[in-house]
Every structure is written in structure tokens, then in C-alpha cells.
C-alpha positions in Angstrom: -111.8 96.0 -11.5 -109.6 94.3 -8.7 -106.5 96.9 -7.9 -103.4 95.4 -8.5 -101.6 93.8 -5.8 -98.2 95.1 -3.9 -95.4 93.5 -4.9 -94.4 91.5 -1.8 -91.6 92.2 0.2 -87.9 90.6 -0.7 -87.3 87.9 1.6 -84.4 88.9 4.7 -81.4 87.0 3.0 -80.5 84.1 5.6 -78.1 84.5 8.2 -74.8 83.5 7.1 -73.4 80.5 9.1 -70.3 81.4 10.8 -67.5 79.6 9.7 -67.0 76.7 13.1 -63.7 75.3 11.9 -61.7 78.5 11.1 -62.9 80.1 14.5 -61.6 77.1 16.2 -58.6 76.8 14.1 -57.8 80.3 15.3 -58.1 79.8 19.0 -56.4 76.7 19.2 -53.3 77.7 16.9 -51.9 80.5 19.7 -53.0 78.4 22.6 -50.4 75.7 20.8 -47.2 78.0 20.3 -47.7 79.7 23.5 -47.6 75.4 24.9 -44.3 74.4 23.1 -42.6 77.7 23.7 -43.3 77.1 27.4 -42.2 73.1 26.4 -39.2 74.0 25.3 -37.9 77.4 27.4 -39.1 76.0 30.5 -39.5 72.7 30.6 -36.9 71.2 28.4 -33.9 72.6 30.7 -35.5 70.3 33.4 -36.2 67.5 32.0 -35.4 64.3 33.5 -32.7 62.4 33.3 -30.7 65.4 32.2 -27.5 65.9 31.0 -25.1 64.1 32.4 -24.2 61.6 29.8 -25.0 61.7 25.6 -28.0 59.2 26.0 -29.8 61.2 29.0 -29.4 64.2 26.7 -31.0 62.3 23.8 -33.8 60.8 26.4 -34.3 64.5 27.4 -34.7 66.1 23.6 -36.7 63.0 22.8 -39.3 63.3 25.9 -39.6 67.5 25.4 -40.1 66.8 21.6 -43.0 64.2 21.9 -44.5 66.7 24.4 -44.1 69.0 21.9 -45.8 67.1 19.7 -48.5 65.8 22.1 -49.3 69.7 23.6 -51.2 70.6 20.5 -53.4 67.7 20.1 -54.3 67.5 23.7 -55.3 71.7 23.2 -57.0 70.8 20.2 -59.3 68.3 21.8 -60.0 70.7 24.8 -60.8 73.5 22.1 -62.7 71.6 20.6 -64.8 70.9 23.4 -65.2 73.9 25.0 -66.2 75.8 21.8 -69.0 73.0 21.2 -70.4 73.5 24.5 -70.5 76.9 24.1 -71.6 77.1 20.7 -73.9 74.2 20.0 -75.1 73.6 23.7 -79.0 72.5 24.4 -81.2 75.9 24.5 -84.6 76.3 25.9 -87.2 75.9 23.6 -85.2 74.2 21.0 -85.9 70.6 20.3 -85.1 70.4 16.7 -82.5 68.1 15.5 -79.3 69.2 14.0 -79.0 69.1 10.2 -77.3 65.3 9.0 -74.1 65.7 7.9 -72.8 63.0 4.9 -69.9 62.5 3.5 -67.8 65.8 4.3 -64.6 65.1 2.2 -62.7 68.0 3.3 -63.1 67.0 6.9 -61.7 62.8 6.2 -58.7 64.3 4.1 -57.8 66.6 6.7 -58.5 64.1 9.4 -56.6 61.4 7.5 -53.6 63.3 6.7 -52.7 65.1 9.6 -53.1 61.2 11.4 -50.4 60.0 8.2 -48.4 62.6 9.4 -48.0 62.4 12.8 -48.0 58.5 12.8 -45.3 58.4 10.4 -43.5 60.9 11.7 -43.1 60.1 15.0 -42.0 56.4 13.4 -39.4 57.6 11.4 -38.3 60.1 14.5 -38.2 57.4 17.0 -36.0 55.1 14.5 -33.2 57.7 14.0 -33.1 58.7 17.6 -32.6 54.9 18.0 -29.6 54.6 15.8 -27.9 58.3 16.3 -27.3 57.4 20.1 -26.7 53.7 19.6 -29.7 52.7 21.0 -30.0 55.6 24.0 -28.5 54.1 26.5 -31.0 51.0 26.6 -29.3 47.5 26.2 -28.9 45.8 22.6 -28.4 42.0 24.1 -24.9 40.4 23.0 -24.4 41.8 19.7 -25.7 45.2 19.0 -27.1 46.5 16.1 -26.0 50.1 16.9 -22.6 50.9 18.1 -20.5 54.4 18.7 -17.7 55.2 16.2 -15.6 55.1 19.6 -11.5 53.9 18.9 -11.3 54.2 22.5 -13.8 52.6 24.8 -13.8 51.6 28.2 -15.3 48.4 29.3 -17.2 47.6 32.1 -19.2 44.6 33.6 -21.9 45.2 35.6 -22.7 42.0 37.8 -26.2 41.4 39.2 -26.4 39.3 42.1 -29.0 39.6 45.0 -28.7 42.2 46.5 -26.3 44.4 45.1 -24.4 45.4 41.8 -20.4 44.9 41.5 -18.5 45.9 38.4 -15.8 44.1 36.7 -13.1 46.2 34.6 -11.2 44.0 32.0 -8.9 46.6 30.6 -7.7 46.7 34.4 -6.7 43.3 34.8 -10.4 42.3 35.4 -10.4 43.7 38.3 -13.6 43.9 40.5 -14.8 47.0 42.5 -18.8 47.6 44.0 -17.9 51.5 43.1 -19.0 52.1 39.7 -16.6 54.9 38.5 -16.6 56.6 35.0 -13.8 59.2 33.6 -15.3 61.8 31.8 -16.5 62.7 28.1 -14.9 58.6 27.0 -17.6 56.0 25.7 -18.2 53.6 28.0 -20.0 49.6 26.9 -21.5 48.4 30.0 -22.0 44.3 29.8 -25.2 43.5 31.8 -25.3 39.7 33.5 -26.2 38.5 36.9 -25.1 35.6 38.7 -29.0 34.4 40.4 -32.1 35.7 38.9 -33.4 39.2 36.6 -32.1 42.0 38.3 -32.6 45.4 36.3 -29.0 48.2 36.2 -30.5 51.0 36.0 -28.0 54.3 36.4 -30.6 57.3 36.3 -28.8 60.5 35.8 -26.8 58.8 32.9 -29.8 57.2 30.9 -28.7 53.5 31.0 -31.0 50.6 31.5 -30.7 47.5 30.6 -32.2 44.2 31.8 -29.3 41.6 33.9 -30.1 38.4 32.7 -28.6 35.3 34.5 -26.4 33.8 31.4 -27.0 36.5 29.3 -24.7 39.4 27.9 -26.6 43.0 27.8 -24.9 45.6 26.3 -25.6 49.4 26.8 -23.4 52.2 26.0 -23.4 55.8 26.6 -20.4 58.7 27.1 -20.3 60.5 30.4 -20.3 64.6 29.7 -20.5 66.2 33.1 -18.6 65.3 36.1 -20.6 64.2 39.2 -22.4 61.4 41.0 -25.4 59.6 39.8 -27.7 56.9 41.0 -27.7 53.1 40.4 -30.8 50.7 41.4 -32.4 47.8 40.4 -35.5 48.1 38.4 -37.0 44.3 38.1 -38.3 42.9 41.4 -35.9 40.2 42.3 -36.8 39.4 45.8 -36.7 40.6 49.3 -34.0 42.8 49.8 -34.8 44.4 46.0 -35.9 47.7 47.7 -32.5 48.1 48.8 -30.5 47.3 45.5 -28.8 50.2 45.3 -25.7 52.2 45.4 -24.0 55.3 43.7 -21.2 55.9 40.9 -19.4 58.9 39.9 -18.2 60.3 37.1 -14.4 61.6 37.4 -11.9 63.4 35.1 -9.8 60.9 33.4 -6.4 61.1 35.3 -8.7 60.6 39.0 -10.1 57.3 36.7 -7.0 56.4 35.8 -5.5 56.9 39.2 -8.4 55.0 40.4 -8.2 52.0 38.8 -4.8 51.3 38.9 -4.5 51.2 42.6 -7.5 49.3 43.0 -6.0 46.6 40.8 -2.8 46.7 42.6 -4.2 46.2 45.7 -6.6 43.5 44.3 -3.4 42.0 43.3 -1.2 42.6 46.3 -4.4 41.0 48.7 -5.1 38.0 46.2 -8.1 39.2 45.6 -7.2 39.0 41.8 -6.2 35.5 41.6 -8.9 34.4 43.3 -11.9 35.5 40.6 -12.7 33.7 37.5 -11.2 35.2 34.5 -12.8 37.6 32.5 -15.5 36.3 31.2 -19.1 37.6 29.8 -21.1 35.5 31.7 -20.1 33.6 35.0 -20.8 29.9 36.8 -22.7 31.3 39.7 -21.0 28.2 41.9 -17.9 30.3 42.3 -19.4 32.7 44.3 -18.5 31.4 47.8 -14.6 31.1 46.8 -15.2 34.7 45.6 -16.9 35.9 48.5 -14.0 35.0 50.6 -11.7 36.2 49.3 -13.2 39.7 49.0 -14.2 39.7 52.4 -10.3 38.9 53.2 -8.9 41.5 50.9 -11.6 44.6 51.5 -12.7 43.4 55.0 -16.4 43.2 54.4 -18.5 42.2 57.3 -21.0 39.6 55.2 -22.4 36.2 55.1 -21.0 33.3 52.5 -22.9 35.2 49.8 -21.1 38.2 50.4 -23.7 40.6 49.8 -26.4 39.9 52.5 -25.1 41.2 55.5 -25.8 38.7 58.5 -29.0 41.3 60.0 -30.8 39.8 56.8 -33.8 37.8 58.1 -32.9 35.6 55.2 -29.9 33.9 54.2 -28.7 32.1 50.9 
């Protein structure tokens, strides 16, 4: 009679398999705080253009809060990677394929939403930080969509010729200056032309660009809030001397503006210099430039050639 047999063994219950996505959820999700408190304690107060007018602010809040946004995704993808070569590198010995993975509908949902989200979040962001600024300092063309609740706004021209920027005032007589000064914390409408080809006015510190478009009104606007100088160039190539297309403007308390501007446009008056330009205008003939020339280098005593603005070293003349 055959002895009865052993009952075998129970098998080892299999290993559990860790659970991948929570592991990396909870590395990456410090790694991303620690990033946008860093964002926005440390770099935020630095952020270019800074502060020195409402839409450089805006351009500042808007570039830390994209990085904001961006910091996490980037530290996803890189803990992401780092954990899979770590985790699911190539070992010695092993040659066996990985198991096939179909249709995981908890990874497309997740996947698929958080892309919904950040897409349409970012377009409904970047549309009101459009219209809250009136348009962030970046020109509208002649008739904006966006414009400051401002009862009290100064106008300016800003006039593109090669090479250099000059700046009309039309609430000072029209008046022409090539110092570009601002009074502070008062909404100011720059109108963009130029009198030759595309130039670019570009004032850095205060967050105004806008393209200067031969026969074209561009207008950007923006309120000076600190007190100080800032930087003007042209930003579109628009020949030779474009390189040196540049100048600086200032940003004064509103009795220095005032003060300002008042004896300029007496003494634009008192020289002829007033008489001379074209009337206000948005856009100019650029055949009066010679007339105008002379008689700004008679009332200011600049040293130029008949276009007034390339100085007679230029290898090149108009």
C-alpha cells in the first residue's frame, strides 16, 4: 500500500509590485514647491524689465508666473527620467521583455486632463493679462482694442527716422524734443510712426514696444511708477547705423515735466523752431524733413548733415 503523499508546500505569495507612479509622484511634488518658492522669493524681485512702469510690472508677474508654471513640468520630465534609469535600467543576465501594456485608462485621463488644464489655462491667463494692462505695453496699431480708464493722459509721438528717435508732444504745442521725458505715476499713449523705413521703439525698463511703421499710427501705453532713467533702442534692423539707434528718457515728477516742457516749447517758439514743423499730425510726408532739419539745427545748434540725424563722420549720407 503506497504511503500517502505530503501535502506540498504553499506557494511564496508573489512579490508585490511597488507602486512606480506614487513613488514618483512623491519625489517630484517637493522638488516642485521648493522650484516656485525659489521662482517667486528669488527670482521674481529680479525679473526683467522690472518695475518702473505698470506694464513692466505686468511683463514681470507674467514671465515669473509662466516659469512657475513651466518649473514643474520640466522637474517632472527629469524625475521621470532619472527614476526610470534607475529603476528599470538593463541588468545582466536579463533579456526578457517587459510586460505589454494596453489601454491604461487611468494614465490617458490623467495625461489628457492635466494637458486641458494647463493649455486652457494658460489661454485664458494670457487673454486677461492682455486686457487688464491694455495690451502690456505692446502696440495695438491706430485704434486699440484695450485702452486705460485714464481722464488724464499725456500724449506723445515717437518719430522713427534713420538713425535716431525724436518725440513730438501735442498737448505742448506740438512741440518736438529728441529727450524722451515722462512725469511720474500719469498714463502716457505713445503714437509709433517713422518717417523712412521699420524702425522698432523699444523703451526697456518701462515695457513698451511697438513696431514704427512708415505711414502707420502704433499705439502703446503704459503709466510710469518709479522715477529714474530708462533705455530706448531700436529693435528691427533698419540699416547701417541701426546698432547705434539709441538714446535715454527719464522719468520725472510732474512739476520737473511740467517745467520741462514748457520752456522747451517756449524756446521752440522764440527760435522758430515751432513754426517751421508740420502740424501735428499722426503720420508725416517724409519730404519735409530737410526744411525741418534746418531749422532744428538753427534753433538747437546741432552739428548734422541735411538729414539732421547722420552726423557728417557717417560713411554714408542720405
Amino acid at each position: 500500500m503506497a504511503e500517502p503523499q505530503a501535502p506540498a508546500a504553499p506557494a511564496a505569495p508573489a512579490k508585490a509590485e511597488r507602486n512606480h507612479g506614487l513613488i514618483i509622484f512623491l519625489i517630484w511634488l517637493p522638488l516642485a514647491i521648493i522650484a516656485d518658492l525659489l521662482i517667486w522669493f528669488f527670482l521674481y524681485p529680479h525679473m526683467p524689465p522690472g518695475r518702473m512702469s505698470s506694464s513692466a510690472r505686468h511683463q514681470a508677474f507674467d514671465i515669473t508666473f509662466l516659469a512657475m508654471v513651466c518649473a514643474p513640468v520640466l522637474l517632472f520630465i527629469w524625475t521621470f527620467s532619472a527614476y526610470a534609469l534607475i529603476t528599470w535600467r538593463h541588468r545582466e543576465g536579463d533579456d526578457a521583455d517587459g510586460p505589454p501594456i494596453h489601454h491604461n485608462v487611468k494614465m490617458q485621463a490623467t495625461w489628457i486632463g492635466a494637458t486641458a488644464v494647463i493649455v486652457l489655462g494658460l489661454f485664458v491667463f494670457g487673454t486677461v493679462e492682455l486686457i487688464v494692462p491694455a495690451g502690456a505695453g505692446a502696440g495695438e496699431g491706430p485704434a486699440p482694442i484695450w485702452k486705460p480708464n485714464s481722464a488724464n493722459m499725456l500724449q506723445v509721438q515717437v518719430i522713427g527716422q534713420q538713425w535716431a528717435f525724436t518725440y513730438r508732444y501735442p498737448q505742448f504745442g506740438g512741440m518736438e524734443s529728441t529727450q524722451l521725458v515722462l512725469p511720474y505715476n500719469r498714463t502716457v499713449a505713445f503714437n509709433v510712426t517713422s518717417l523712412d523705413v521699420i524702425h522698432s521703439f523699444w523703451a526697456y525698463q518701462l515695457g513698451v514696444k511697438a513696431d514704427a511703421n512708415p505711414g502707420v499710427n502704433n499705439i502703446a501705453y503704459t503709466t510710469p511708477q518709479q522715477l529714474g532713467t530708462f533705455v530706448v533702442r531700436c529693435n528691427e534692423l533698419c540699416g547701417l547705423w541701426h546698432g547705434a539707434m539709441f538714446n535715454s528718457g527719464q522719468v520725472v515728477t510732474p512739476a520737473a515735466f511740467t517745467a520741462w516742457a514748457t520752456a522747451l516749447q517756449a524756446r521752440e517758439a522764440r527760435t522758430g523752431l515751432l513754426r517751421a514743423l508740420p502740424p501735428y499730425a499722426l503720420t508725416y510726408d517724409p519730404t519735409v524733413i530737410p526744411s525741418i532739419s534746418q531749422a532744428f539745427i538753427k534753433a538747437v545748434g546741432v552739428n548734422g548733415a541735411p538729414g539732421l540725424y547722420y552726423p557728417t563722420t557717417d560713411p554714408v549720407q542720405p
